[in-house]
Backbone as ProteinMPNN parsed JSONL, in Angstrom:
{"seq_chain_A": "XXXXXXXXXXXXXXXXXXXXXXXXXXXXXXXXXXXXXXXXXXXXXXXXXXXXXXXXXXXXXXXXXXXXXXXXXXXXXXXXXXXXXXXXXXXXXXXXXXXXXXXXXXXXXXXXXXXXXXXXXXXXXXXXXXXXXX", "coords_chain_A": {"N_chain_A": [[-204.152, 57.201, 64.57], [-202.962, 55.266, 67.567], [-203.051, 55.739, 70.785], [-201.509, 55.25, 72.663], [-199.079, 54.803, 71.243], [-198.937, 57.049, 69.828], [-198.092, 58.898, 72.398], [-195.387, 57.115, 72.708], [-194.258, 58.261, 70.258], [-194.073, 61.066, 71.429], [-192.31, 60.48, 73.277], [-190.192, 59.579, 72.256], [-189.129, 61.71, 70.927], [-188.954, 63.763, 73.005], [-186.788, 62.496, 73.94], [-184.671, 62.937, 72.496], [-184.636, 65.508, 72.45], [-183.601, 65.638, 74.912], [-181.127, 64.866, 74.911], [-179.704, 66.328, 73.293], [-179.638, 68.672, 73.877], [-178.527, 68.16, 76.677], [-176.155, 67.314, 75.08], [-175.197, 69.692, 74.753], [-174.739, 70.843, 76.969], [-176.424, 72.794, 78.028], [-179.544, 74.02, 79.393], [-182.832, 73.351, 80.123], [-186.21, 73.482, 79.63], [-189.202, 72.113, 79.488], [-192.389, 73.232, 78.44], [-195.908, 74.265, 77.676], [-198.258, 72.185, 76.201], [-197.276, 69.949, 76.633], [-195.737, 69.938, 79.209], [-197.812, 70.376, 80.64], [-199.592, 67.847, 80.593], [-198.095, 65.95, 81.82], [-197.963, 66.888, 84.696], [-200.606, 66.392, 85.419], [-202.72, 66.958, 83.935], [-204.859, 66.403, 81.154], [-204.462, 67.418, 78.764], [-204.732, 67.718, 75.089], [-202.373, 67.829, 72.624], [-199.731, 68.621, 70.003], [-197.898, 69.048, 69.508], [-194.228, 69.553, 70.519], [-193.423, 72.162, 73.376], [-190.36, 73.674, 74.382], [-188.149, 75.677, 75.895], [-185.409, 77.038, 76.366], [-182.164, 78.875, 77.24], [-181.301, 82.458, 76.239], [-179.142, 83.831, 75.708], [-175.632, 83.855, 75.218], [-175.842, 81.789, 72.9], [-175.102, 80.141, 70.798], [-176.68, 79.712, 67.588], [-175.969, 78.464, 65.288], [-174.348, 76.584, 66.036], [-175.692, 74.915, 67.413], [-178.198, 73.746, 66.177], [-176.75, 72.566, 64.477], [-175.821, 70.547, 66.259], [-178.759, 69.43, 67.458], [-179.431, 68.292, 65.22], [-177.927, 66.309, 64.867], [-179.069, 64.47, 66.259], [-181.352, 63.597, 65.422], [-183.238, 65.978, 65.079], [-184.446, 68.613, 63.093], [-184.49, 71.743, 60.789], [-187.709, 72.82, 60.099], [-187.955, 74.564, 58.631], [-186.976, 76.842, 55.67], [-184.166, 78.739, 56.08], [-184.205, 78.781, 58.83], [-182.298, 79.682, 61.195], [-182.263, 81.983, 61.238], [-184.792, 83.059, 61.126], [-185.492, 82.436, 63.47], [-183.435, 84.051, 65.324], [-185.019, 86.64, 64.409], [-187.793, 86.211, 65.464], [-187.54, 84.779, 67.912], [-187.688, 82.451, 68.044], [-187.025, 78.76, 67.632], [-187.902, 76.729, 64.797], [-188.951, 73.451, 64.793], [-188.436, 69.913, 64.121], [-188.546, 66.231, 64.918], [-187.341, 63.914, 62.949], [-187.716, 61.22, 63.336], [-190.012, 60.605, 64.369], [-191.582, 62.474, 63.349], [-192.727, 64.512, 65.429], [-193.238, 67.722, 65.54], [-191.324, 70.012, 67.072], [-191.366, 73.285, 69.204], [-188.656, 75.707, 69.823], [-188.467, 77.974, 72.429], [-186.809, 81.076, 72.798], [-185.2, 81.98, 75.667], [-185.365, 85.005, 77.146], [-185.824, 87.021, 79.574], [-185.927, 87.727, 82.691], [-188.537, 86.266, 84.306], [-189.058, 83.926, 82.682], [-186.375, 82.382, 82.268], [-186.098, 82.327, 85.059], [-188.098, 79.972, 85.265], [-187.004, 78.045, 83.897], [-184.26, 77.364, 85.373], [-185.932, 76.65, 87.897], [-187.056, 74.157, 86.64], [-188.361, 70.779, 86.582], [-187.752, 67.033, 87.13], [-189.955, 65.131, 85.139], [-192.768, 62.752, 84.806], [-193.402, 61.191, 81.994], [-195.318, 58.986, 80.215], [-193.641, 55.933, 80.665], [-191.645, 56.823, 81.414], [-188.681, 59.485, 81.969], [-188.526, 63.061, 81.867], [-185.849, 64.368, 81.92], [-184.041, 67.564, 82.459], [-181.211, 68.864, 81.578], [-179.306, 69.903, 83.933], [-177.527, 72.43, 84.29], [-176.309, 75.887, 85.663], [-177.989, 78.754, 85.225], [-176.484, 81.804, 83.918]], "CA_chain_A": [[-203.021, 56.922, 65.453], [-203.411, 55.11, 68.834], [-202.909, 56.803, 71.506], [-200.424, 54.682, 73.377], [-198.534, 54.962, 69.801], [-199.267, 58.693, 70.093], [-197.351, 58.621, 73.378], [-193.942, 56.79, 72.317], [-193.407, 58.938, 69.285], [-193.863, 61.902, 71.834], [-191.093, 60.122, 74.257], [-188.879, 59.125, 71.34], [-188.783, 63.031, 70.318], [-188.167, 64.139, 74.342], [-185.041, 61.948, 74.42], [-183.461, 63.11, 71.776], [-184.635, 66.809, 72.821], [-182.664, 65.703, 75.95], [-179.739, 64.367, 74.453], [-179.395, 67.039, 72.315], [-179.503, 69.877, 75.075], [-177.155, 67.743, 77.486], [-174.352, 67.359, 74.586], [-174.932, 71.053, 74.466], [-174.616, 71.766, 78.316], [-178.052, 73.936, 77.974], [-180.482, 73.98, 80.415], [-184.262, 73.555, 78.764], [-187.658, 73.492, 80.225], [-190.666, 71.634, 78.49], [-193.827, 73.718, 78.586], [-197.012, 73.956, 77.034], [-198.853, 70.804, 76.435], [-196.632, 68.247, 77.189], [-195.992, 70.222, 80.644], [-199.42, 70.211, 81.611], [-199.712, 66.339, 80.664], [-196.819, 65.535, 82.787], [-198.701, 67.748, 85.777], [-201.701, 65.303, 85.654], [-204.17, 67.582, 83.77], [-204.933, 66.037, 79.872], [-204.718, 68.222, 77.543], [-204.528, 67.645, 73.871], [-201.076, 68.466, 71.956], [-199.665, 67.884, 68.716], [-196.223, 69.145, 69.167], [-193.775, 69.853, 71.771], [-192.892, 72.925, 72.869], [-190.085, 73.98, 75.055], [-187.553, 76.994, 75.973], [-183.61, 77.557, 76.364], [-181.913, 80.339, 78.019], [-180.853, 82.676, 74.769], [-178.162, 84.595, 75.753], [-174.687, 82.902, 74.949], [-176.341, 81.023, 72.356], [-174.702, 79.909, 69.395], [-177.434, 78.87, 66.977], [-175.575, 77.088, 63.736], [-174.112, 75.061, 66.472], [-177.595, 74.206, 68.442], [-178.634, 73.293, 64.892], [-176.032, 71.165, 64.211], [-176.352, 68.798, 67.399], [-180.07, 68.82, 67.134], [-179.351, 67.37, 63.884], [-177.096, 65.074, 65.535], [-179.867, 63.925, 67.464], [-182.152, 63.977, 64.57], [-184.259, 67.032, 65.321], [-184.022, 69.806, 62.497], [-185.318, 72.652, 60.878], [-189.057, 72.592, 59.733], [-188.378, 75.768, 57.318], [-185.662, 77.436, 55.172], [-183.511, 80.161, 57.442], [-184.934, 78.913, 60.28], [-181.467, 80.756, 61.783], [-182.764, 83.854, 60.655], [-186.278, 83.096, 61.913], [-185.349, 82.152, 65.1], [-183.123, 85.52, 66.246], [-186.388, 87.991, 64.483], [-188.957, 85.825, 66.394], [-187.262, 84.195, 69.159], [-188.241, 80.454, 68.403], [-186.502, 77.866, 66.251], [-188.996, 75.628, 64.586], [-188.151, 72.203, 64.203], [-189.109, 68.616, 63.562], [-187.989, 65.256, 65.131], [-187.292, 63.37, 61.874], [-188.265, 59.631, 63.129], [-191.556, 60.176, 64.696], [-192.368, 63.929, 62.78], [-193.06, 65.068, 66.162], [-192.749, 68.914, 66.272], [-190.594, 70.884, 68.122], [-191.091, 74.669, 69.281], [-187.714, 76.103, 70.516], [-188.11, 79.566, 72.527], [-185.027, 81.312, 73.318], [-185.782, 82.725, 76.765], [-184.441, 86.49, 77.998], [-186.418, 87.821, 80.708], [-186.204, 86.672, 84.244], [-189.636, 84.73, 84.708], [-188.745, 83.11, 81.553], [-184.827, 82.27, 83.174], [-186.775, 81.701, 86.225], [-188.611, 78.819, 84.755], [-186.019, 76.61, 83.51], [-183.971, 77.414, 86.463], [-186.786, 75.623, 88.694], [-187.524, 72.93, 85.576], [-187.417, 69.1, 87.858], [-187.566, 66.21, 85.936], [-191.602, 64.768, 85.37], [-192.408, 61.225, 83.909], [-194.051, 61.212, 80.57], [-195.12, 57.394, 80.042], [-193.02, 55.034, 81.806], [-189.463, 57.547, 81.027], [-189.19, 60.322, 82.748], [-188.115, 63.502, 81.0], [-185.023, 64.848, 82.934], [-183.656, 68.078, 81.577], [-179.679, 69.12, 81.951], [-179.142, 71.134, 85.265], [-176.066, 73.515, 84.581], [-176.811, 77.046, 85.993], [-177.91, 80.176, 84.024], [-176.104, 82.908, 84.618]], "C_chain_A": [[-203.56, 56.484, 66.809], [-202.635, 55.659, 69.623], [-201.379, 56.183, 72.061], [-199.122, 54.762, 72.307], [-197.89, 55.964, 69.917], [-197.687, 58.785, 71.442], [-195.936, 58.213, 73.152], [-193.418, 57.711, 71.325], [-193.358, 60.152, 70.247], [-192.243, 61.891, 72.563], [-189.806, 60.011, 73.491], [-188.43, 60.734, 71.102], [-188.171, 63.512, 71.549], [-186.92, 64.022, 74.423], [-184.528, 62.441, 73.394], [-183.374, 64.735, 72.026], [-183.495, 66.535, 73.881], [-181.148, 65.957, 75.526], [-178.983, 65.44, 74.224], [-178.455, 68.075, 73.06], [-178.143, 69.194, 76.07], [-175.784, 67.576, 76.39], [-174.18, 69.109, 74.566], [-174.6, 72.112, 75.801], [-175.495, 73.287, 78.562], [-178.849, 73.725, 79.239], [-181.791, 73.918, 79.537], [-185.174, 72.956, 79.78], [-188.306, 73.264, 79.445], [-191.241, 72.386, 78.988], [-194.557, 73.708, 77.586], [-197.675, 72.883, 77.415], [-198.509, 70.137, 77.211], [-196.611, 68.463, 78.247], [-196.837, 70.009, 81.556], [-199.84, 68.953, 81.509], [-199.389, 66.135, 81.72], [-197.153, 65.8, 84.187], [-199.583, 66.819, 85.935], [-203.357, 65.779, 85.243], [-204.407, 67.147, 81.897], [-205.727, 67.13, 78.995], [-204.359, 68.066, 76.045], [-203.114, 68.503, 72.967], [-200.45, 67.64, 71.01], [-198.28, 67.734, 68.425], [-195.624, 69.199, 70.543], [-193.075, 71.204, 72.228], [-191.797, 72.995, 74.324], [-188.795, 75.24, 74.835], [-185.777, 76.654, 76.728], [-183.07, 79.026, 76.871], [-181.132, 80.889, 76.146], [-179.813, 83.487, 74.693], [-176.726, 83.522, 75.718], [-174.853, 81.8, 73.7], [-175.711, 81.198, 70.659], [-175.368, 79.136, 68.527], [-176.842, 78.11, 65.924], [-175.041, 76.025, 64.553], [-175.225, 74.406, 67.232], [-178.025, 73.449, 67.071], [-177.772, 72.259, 64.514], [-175.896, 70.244, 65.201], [-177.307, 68.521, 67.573], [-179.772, 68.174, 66.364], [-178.579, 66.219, 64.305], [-177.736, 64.416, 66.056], [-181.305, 63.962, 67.245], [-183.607, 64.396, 64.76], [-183.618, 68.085, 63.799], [-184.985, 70.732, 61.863], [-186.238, 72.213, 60.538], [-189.341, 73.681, 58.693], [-187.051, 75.967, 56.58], [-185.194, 78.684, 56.213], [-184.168, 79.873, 58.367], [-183.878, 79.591, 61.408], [-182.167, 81.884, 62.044], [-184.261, 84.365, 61.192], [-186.467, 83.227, 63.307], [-184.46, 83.188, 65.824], [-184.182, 86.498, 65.544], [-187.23, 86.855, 65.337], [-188.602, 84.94, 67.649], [-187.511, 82.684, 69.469], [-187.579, 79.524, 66.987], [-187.715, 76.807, 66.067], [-188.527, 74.37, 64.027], [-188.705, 71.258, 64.007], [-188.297, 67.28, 64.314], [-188.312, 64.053, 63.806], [-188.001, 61.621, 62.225], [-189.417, 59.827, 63.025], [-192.325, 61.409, 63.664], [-193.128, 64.898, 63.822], [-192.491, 66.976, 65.977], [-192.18, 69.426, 67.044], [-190.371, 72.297, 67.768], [-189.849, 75.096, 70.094], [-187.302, 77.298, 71.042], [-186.749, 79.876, 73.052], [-185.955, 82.233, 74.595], [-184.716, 83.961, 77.161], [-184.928, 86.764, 79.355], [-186.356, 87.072, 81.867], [-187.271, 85.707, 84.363], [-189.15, 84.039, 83.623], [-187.325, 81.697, 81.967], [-185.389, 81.622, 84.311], [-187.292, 80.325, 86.298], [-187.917, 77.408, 84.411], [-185.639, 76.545, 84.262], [-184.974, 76.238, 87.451], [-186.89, 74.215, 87.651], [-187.047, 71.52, 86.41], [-188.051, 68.393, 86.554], [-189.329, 65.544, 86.671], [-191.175, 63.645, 84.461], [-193.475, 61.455, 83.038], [-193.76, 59.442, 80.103], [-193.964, 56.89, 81.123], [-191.321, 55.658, 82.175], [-190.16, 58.487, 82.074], [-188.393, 61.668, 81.772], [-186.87, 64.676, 81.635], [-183.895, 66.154, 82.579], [-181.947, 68.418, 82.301], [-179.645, 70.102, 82.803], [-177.975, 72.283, 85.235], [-177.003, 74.975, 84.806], [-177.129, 77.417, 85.119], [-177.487, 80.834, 84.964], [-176.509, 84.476, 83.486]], "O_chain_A": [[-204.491, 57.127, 67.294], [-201.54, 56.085, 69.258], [-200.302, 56.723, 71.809], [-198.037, 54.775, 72.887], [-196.673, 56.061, 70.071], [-196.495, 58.716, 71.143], [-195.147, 59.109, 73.452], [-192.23, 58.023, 71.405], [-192.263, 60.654, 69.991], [-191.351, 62.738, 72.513], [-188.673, 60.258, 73.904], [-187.213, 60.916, 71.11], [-186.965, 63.748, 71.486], [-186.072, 64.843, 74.772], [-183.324, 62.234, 73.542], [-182.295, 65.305, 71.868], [-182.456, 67.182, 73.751], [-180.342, 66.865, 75.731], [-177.872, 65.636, 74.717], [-177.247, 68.304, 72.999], [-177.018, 69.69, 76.127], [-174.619, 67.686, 76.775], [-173.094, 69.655, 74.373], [-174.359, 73.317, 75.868], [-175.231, 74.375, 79.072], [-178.317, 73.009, 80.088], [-181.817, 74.371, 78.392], [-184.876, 72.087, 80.6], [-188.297, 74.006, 78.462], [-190.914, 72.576, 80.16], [-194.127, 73.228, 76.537], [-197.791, 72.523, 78.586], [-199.044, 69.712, 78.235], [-197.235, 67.651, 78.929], [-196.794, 69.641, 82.729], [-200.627, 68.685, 82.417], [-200.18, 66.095, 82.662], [-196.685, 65.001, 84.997], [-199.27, 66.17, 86.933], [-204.467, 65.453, 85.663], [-203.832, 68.047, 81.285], [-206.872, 67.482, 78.713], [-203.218, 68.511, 75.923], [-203.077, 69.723, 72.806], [-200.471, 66.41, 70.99], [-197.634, 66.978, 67.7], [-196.274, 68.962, 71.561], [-192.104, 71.508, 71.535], [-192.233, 72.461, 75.344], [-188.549, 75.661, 73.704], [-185.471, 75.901, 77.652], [-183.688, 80.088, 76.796], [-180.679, 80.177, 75.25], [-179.505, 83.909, 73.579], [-176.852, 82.405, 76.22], [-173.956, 80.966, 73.57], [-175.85, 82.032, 69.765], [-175.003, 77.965, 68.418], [-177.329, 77.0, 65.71], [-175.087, 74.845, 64.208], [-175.3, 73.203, 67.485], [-178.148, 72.236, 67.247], [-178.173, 71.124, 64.257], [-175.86, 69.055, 64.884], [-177.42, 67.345, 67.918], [-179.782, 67.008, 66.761], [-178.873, 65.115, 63.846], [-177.146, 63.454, 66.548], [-182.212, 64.174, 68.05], [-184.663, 63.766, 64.695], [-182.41, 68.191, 63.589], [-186.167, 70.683, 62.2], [-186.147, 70.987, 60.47], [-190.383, 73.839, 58.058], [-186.084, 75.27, 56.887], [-185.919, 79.354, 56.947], [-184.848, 80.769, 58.867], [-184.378, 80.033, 62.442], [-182.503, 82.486, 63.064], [-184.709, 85.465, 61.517], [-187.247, 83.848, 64.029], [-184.693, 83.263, 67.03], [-184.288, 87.477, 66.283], [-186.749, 87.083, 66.447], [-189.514, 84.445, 68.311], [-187.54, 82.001, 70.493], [-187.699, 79.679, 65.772], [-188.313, 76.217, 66.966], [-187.851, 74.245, 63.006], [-189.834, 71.505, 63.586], [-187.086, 67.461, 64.192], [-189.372, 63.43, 63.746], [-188.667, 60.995, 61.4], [-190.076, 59.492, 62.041], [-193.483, 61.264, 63.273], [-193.896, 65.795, 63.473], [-191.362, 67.313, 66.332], [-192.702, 69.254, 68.145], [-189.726, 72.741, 66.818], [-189.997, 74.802, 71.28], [-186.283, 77.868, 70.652], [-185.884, 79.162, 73.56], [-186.986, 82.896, 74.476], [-183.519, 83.823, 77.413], [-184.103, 86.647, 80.261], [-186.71, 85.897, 81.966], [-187.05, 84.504, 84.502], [-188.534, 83.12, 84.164], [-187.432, 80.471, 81.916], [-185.173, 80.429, 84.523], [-187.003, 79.576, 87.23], [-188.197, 76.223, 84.593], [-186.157, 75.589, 84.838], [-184.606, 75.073, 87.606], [-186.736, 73.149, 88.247], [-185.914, 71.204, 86.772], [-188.566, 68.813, 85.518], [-189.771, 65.472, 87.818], [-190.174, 63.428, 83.778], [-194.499, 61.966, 83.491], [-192.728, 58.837, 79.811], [-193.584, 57.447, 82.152], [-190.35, 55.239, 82.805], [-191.232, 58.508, 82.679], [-187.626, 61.25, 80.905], [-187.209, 65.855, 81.739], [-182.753, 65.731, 82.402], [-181.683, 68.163, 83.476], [-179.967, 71.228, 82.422], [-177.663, 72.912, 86.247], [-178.104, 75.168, 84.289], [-176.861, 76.862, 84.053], [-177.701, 80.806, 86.176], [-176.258, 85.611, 83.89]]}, "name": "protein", "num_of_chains": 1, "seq": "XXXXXXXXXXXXXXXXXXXXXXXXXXXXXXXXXXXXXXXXXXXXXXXXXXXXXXXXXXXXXXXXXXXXXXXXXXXXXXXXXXXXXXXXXXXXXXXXXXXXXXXXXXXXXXXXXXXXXXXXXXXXXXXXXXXXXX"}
């Protein structure tokens, strides 16, 4: 895979992470890899991971507008996976990009998205939906 390649299927998966989250009036913070790309420090990453506030959270419908926005699961019961371990595991169907989805509780966690500003990844920029947490 070339890299610049590499790169678009990451961006193609972002936007629809966006999309997804803004039809859902979520709030969501990229971290991990892609974060620390975006920062200006290169680090190697295969997937993407980022976090959601988890309280209020109605997962069969998060699941069904990811899918709308063709992201979906990556297992069977990934419902069921994702309230015992706190992370939905998913897939962006065009590119096969990965997606980790933590559900966040704890204040720094809350804290995090809360601050989350929008960083440019390639020539986009990756701008996540601002509605409070409360």
């Amino acid at each position: 895979m070339k890299a610049r390649g590499g790169a678009r299927r990451f961006e193609r998966a972002l936007g629809a992470l966006r999309k997804a989250m803004a039809a859902e009036k979520r709030p969501v913070a990229v971290i991990g890899g892609i974060a620390i790309n975006a920062n200006g420090v290169a680090r190697f990453t295969g997937d993407i991971d980022a976090t959601i506030p988890g309280a209020d959270l109605d997962l069969r419908a998060l699941v069904r507008t990811l899918k709308a926005h063709a992201i979906v699961a990556r297992m069977p019961k990934a419902i069921e996976f994702a309230r015992e371990n706190q992370v939905l595991l998913l897939k962006h169907v065009a590119t096969g990009i990965e997606l980790d989805l933590s559900l966040a509780w704890i204040p720094f966690e809350l804290e995090a998205i809360e601050r989350a500003k929008s960083m440019p990844f390639g020539p986009r920029e990756f701008a996540p939906p601002a509605p409070k947490i409360s």
